[in-house]
One Martini backbone bead per residue (centre of mass of N, CA, C, O) as a GRO file, in nm:
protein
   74
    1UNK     BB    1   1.483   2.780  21.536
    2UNK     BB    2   1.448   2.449  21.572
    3UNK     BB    3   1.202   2.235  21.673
    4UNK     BB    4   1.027   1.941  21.771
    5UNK     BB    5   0.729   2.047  21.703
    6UNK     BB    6   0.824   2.154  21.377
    7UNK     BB    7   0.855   1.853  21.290
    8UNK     BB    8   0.725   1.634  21.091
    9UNK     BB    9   0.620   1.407  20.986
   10UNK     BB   10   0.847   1.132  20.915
   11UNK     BB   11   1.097   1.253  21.072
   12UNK     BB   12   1.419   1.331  21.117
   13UNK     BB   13   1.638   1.413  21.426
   14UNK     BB   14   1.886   1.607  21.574
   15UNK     BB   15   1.995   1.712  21.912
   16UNK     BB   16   2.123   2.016  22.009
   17UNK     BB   17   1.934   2.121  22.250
   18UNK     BB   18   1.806   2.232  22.615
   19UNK     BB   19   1.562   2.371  22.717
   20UNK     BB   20   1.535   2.500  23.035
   21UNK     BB   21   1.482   2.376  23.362
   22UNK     BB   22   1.520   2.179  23.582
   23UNK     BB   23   1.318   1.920  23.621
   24UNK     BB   24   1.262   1.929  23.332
   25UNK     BB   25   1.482   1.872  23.202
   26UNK     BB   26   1.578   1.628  23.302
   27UNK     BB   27   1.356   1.438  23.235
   28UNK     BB   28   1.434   1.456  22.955
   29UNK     BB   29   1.674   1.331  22.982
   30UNK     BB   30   1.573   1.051  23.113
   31UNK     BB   31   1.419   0.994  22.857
   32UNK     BB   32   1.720   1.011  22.618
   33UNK     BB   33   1.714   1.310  22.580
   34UNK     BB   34   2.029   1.428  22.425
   35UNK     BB   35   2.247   1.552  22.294
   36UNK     BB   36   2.258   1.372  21.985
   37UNK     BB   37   2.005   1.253  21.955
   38UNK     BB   38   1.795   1.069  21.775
   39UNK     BB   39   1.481   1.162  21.608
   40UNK     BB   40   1.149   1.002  21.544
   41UNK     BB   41   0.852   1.130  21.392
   42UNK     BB   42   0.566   0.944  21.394
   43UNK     BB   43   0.341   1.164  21.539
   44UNK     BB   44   0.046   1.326  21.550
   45UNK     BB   45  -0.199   1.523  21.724
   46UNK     BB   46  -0.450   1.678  21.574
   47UNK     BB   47  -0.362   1.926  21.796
   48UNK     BB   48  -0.041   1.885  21.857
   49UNK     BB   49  -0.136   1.679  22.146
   50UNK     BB   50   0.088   1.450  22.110
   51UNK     BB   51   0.380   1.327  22.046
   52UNK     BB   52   0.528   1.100  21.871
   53UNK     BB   53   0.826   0.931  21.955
   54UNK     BB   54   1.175   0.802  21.876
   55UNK     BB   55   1.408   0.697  22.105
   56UNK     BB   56   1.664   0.459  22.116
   57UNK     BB   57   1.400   0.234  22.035
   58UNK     BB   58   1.143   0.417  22.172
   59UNK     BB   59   0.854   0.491  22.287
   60UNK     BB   60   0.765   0.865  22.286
   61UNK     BB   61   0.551   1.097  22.459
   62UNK     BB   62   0.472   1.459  22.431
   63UNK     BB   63   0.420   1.765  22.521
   64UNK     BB   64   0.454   2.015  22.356
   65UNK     BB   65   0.609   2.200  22.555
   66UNK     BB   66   0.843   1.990  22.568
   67UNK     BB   67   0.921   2.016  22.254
   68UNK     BB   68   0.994   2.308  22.235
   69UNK     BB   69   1.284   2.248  22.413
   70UNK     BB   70   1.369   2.069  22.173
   71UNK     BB   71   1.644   2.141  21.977
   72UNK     BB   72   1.704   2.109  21.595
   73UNK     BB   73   1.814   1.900  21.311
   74UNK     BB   74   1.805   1.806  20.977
   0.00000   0.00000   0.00000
């Protein structure tokens, strides 16, 4: 299982599942994040937190953590 994470800088992956419970999934899904969409990492921080992805047109900052629960494939 390949998490969103685990993407390389400049590249792009699309959303298979979301794992997580309760209001931390919702969140996630409220920002836009949910099963089939297209998600492009623009940076990693040197320390690996936080992620800066493109999704939906619009850029989003995750914290390592919650990029862990969300499952894609490239």
């Amino acid at each position: 299982m390949e998490t969103l994470r685990d993407v390389p800088c400049k590249t792009s992956a699309k959303v298979v599942k979301l794992h997580g419970e309760g209001a931390v999934k919702r969140r996630i899904m409220d920002m836009g994040i949910t099963k089939g969409t297209e998600v492009y990492v623009r940076k990693v921080a040197p320390l690996g937190d936080p992620v800066e992805v493109t999704v939906r047109g619009y850029e989003l900052s995750l914290r390592k953590e919650d990029a862990q629960m969300i499952e894609v494939e490239r």
